[in-house]
N, C-alpha and C positions, 0 to 999 in steps of 0.2 A: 645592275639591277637596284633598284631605288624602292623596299617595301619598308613597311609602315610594324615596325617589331611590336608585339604585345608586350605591356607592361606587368609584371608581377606585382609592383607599388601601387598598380589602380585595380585589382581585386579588392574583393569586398574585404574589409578588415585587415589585411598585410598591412597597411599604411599606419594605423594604431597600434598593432605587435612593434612596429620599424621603429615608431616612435618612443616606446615604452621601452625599447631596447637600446636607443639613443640617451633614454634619461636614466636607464639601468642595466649598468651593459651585460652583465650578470645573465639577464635577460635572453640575450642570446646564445647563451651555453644549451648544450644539448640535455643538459640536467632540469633547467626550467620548463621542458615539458610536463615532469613531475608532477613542476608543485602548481603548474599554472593550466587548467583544463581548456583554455580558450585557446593556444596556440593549436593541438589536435583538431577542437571544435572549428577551427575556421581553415584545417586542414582539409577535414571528412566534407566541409559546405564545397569549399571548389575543387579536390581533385576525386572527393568518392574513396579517399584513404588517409590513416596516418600514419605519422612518421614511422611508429612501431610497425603497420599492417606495411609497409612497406618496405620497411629491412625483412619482416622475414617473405616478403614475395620471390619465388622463385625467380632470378636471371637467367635468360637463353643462355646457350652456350657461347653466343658470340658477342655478349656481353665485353665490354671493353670497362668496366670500374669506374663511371667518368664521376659521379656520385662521391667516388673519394681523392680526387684529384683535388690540388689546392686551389683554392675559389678565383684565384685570377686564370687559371686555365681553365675552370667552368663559366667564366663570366664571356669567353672568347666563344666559349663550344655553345652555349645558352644562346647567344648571338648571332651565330651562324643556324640554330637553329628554329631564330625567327622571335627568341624570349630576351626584354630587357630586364634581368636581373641586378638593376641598378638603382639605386638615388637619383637624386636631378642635378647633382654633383658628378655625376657617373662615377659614386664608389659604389662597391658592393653590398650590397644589402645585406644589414647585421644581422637578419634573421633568414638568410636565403638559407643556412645550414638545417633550419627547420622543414624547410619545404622543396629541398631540391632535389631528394630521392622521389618523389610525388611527383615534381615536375620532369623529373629525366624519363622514368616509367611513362606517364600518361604520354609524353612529347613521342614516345616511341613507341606506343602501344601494347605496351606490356601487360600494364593495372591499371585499373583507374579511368578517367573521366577528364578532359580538359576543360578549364573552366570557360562559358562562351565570352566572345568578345565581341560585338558591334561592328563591322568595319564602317568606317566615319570619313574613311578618304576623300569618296565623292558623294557633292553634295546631292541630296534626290530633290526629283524636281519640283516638289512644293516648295525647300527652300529658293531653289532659283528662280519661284515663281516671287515668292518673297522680294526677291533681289532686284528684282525687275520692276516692280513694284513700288521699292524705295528708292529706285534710282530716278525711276518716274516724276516720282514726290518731290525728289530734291528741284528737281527742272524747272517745277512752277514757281 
């Protein structure tokens, strides 16, 4: 099966936290939620919670802890369940520890809100009218 993974790096704003984390790595400790209110703020915009509101969210009982597993076995389980928690290097994203209680929740409908995504697969038919069009053009 050949599907098309959402990217947590092309949400609104994770891409600037990634970055700010990249140039401070500090940045991505779970203490810089503290002192920095935009990591929560761009928590609360796409999953409808933060990282606080979601440690104390009640877990089902058949809860499995994937949340505190070490981040390359969350980057396997993320993956399989359709999320790329990745760079464009495919390493892990320095800030995924910020948002991957939010995303395990929402992903499995626990709390929260997933963020929407566009499917972009295929193209609708004003582009292929488009296409047809420039193909046209070139011919003359």
């Amino acid at each position: 099966m050949n599907r098309k993974l959402s990217r947590l790096i092309d949400l609104p704003g994770v891409d600037a936290l990634e970055l700010r984390a990249l140039m401070k790595p500090a940045y991505a400790e779970p203490a810089a939620r503290e002192s920095d209110p935009e990591i929560d703020a761009c928590s609360l915009a796409l999953f409808g919670l933060t990282a606080d509101q979601a440690e104390a969210t009640p877990r089902p009982a058949d809860w499995d802890g994937i949340e505190l597993r070490p981040v390359a076995d969350q980057v396997a389980a993320f993956e399989a369940a359709g999320w790329d928690v990745t760079d464009n290097k495919r390493r892990p994203l320095r800030v995924l520890n910020h948002f991957s209680q939010q995303l395990w929740l929402t992903i499995r409908g626990v709390a929260g809100v997933l963020p929407f995504q566009p499917d972009h697969d295929q193209p609708t038919d004003w582009a292929k009218a488009l296409a047809g069009d420039a193909k046209k053009f070139r011919r003359r």
